[in-house]
C-alpha positions as CSV (number, residue, x, y, z in Angstrom):
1,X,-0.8,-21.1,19.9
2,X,0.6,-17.9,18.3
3,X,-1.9,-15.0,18.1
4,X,-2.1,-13.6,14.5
5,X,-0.2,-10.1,14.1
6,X,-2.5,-7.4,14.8
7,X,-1.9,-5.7,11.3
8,X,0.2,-7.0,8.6
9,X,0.0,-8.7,4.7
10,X,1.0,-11.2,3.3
11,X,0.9,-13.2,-0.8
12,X,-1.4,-14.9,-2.0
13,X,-1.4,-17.3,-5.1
14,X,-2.6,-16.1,-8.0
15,X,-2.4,-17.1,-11.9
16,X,-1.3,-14.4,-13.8
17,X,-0.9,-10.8,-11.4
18,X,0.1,-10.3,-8.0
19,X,-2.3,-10.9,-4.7
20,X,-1.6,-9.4,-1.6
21,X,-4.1,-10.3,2.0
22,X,-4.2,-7.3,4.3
23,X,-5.2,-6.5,7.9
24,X,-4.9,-3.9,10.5
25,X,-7.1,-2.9,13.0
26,X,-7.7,0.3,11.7
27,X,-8.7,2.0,8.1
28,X,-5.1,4.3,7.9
29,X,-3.5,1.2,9.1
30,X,-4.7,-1.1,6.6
31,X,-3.9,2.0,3.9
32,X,-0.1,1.3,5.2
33,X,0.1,-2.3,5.0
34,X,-1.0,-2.5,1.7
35,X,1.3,0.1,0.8
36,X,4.3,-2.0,2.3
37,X,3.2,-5.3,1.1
38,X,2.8,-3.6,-2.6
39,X,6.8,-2.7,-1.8
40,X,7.9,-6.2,-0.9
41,X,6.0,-7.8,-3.4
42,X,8.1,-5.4,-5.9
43,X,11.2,-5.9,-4.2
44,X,12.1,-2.1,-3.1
45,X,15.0,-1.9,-1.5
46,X,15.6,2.0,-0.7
47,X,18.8,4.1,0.3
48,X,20.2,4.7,3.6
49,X,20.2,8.2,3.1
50,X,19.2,11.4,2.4
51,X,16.0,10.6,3.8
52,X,13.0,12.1,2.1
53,X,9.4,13.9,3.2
54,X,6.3,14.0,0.8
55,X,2.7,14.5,1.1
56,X,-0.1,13.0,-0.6
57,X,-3.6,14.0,-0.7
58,X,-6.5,12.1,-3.1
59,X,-9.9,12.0,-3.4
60,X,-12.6,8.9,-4.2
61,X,-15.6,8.1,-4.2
62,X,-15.2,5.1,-1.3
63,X,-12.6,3.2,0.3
64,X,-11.2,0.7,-2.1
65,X,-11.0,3.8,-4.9
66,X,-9.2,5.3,-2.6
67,X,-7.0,2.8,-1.6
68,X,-6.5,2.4,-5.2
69,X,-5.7,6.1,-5.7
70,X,-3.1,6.2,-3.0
71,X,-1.3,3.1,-3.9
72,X,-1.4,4.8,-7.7
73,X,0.1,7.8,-6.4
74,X,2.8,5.9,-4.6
75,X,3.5,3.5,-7.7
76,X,3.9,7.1,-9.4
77,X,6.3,8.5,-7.5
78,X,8.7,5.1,-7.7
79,X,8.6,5.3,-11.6
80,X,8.7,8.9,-11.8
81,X,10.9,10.1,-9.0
82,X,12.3,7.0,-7.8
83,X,11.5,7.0,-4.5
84,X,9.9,4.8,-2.2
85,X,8.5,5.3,1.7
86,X,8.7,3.1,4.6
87,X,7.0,5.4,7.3
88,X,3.6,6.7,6.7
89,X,1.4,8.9,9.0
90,X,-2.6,8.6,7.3
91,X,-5.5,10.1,7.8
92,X,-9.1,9.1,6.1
93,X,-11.8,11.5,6.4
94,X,-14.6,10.3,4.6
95,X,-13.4,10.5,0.6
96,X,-10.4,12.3,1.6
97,X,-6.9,10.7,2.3
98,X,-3.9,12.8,3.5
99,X,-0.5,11.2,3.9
100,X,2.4,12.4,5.4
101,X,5.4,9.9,4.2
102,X,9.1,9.7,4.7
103,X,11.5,7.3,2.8
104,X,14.3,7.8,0.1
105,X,15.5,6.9,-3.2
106,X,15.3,3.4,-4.6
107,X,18.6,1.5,-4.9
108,X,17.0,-1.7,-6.7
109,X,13.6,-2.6,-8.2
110,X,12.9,-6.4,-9.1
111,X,9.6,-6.0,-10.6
112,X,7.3,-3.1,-11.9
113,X,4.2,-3.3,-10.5
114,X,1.7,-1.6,-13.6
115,X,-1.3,-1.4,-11.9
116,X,-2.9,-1.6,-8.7
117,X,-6.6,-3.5,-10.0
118,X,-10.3,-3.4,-8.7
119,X,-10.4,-7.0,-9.2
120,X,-11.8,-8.5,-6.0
121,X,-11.2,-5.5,-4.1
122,X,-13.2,-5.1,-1.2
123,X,-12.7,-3.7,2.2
124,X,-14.2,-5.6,5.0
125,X,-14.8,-5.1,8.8
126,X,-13.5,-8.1,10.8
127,X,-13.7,-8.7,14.6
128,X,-10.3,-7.4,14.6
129,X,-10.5,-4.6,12.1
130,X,-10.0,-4.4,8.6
131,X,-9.0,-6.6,5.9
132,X,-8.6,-6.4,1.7
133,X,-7.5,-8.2,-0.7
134,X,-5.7,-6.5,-3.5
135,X,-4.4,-7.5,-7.0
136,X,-1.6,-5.8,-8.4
137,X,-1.2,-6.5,-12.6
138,X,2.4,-7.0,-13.1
């Protein structure tokens, strides 16, 4: 039997917005899934090159408003900057999230995500780690 990817996301049905299931075995790790599933589900597809370096700090009050917060800021930057990022270094110290993140310019968009939603969102400890489910209104 095949063991289940230590981290990774994947759709889930849902009737009007958009569903993603996360895991990873850690918090930053789960922070970077949901952050690459939010790009699938939009169908980013980003330039070879030049390859581009940006930070991101937020703030919140506990995990899922900050995971909310940094999936904002990344939805930001796609609308406002067009650009995208497929490698992520995060770090989570208590209501503080610092990213480092490289990526580059989008070359198509299939869907604009609007908002990232509270609906549902929890972040639970599993035996392996960490899981959420998040809901993106579309």
């Amino acid at each position: 039997m095949k063991q289940p990817s230590p981290s990774g996301f994947r759709e889930v049905e849902h009737t009007a917005d958009w569903e993603l299931q996360v895991w990873a075995a850690d918090i930053p790790g789960l922070f970077e899934q949901t952050a690459r599933g939010m790009y699938v589900l939009a169908g980013v597809k980003l330039s070879v090159s030049p390859r581009i370096h940006r930070w991101i700090e937020v703030t919140a009050p506990d995990l899922e408003s900050l995971l909310v917060r940094f999936l904002e800021e990344l939805l930001y930057l796609v609308e406002v900057d067009n650009v995208a990022f497929d490698e992520y270094q995060i770090s989570i110290d208590g209501e503080h999230l610092r990213a480092e993140l490289w990526g580059s310019t989008l070359i198509k968009l299939d869907k604009e995500i609007k908002a990232v939603t509270f609906h549902n969102l929890v972040v639970n400890k599993t035996e392996s780690g960490f899981s959420a489910a998040v809901v993106f209104d579309v």
